[in-house]
N, C-alpha and C positions, 0 to 999 in steps of 0.2 A: 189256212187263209184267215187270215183279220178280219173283222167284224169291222164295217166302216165306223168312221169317227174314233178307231181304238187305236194309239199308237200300238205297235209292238211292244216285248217285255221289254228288251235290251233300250231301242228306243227310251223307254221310261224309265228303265232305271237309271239311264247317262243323265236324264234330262235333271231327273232325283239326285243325283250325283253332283251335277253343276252346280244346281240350285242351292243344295246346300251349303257349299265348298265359295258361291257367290255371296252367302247368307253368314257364313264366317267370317272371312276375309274383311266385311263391311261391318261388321259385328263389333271388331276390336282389329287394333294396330298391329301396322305391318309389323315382322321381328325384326331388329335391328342387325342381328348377324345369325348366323348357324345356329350358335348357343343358346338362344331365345326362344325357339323351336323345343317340342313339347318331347320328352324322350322318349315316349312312345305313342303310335297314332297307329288305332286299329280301324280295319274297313270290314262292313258288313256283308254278307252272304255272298260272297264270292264278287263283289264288285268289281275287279281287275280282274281279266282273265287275258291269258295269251291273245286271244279271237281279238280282245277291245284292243291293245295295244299295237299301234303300227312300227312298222318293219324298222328294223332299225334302229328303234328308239331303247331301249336297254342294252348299250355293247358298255365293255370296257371302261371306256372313257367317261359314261353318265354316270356312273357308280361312283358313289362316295370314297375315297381311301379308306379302307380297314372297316368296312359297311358288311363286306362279307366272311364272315369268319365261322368259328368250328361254334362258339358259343351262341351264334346267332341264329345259327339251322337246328329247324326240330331234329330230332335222332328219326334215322332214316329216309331223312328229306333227299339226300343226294346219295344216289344206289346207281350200282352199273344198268339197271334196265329204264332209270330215269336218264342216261345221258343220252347225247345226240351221238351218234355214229360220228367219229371224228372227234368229238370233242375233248377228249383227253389225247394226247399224243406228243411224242418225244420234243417233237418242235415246237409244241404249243408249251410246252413245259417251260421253267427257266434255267438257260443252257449252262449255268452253275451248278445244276440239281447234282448230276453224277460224280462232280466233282466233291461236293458238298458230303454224299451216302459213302463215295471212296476215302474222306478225310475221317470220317464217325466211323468207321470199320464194319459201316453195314453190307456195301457192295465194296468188293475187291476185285480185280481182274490183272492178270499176269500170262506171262508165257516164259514156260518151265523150258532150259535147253536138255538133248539127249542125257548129256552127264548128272542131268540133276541138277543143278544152278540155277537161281533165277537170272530169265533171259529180261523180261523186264515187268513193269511194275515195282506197285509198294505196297506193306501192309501185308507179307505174306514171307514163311520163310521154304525151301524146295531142297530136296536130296533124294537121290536114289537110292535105294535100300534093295533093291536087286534087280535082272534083265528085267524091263522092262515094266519096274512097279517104283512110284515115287510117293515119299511121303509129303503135304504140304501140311504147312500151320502156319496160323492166322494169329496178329494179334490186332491189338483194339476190339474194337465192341461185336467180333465178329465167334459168338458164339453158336456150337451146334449147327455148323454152315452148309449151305445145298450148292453142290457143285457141278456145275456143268463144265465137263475136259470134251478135249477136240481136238487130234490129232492132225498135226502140221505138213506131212505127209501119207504115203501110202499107208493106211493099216487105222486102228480106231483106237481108244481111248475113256477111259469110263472108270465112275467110283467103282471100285471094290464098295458088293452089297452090309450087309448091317448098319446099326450106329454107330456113326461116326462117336469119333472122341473130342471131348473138349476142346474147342477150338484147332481140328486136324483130320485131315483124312486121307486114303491112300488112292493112290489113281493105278491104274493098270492099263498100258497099251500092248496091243497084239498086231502083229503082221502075219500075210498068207491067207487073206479072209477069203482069196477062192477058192484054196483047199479043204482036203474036210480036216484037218490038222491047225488050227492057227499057232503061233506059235511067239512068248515072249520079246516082244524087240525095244530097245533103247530110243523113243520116237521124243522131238520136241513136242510140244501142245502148248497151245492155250487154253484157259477156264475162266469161265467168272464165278464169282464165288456171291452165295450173298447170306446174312445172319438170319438167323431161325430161333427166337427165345421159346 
């Protein structure tokens, strides 16, 4: 509890805040445009904090263009335990992105037919190399690639373990996964493929 006659901290400090920002402004001349504005304006001891700021008032739209950038945040300001739940997400994303990482041969994704062929996709070449083991390779920027295969029908699909080769790796599907035998089969799948430097 406050002592009478004391404002609060916060209280004071808005009040300190005003005051001064009242004391400027009347000081010297409004700016004529954006560019007249001082290139950079620091605030003292935490003065803005989430709490002072009302709902709403920071989205999208208030933000200057190109005001938020990689050069403009300290190192380690934006970390996955500082975002909001939600806040990064495919939709929120811009729906060019995949497009974008698929034309730079970072993410690839296709779907391999039985025979080895690619069934469709780009950025990727397919063959089968014996029952039920295909080779894939990647070009563009899609080096040292982590693959995730998915078999199209019954039976499963999955890298063959070690490292991969230069832009390639081989995938292997099995049928019969209720027996204790699985056994080589010829399966379509799909995968995504994405670059690993």
């Amino acid at each position: 509890m406050e002592a009478p006659g004391r404002s609060p901290p916060l209280l004071s400090a808005a009040a300190l805040l005003l005051s001064s920002l009242a004391l400027l402004q009347s000081s010297r001349p409004a700016p004529a445009s954006a560019a007249d504005w001082p290139a950079q304006v620091s605030l003292r001891e935490l003065s803005v904090l989430a709490a002072n700021l009302a709902n709403s008032s920071v989205t999208p739209p208030a933000i200057a263009p190109a005001a938020v950038t990689a050069r403009a945040l300290a190192d380690g300001a934006v970390t996955p335990p500082k975002l909001a739940d939600g806040a990064v997400t495919l939709r929120a994303l811009d729906p060019r992105l995949l497009a974008l990482l698929s034309q730079r041969g970072a993410a690839v994704c296709g779907d391999v037919s039985e025979d080895g062929s690619p069934a469709r996709g780009e950025g990727y070449a397919s063959r089968r190399v014996a029952t039920g083991e295909y080779a894939l390779s990647f070009s563009g920027a899609a080096r040292a690639p982590v693959v995730l295969a998915v078999a199209q029908s019954y039976g499963v699909c999955y890298v063959i373990g070690g490292a991969p080769a230069d832009r390639s790796v081989r995938v292997k599907c099995l049928s019969d996964l209720l027996g204790s035998s699985p056994v080589s089969a010829n399966t379509r799948f799909s995968f995504v493929a994405f670059a690993v430097d």
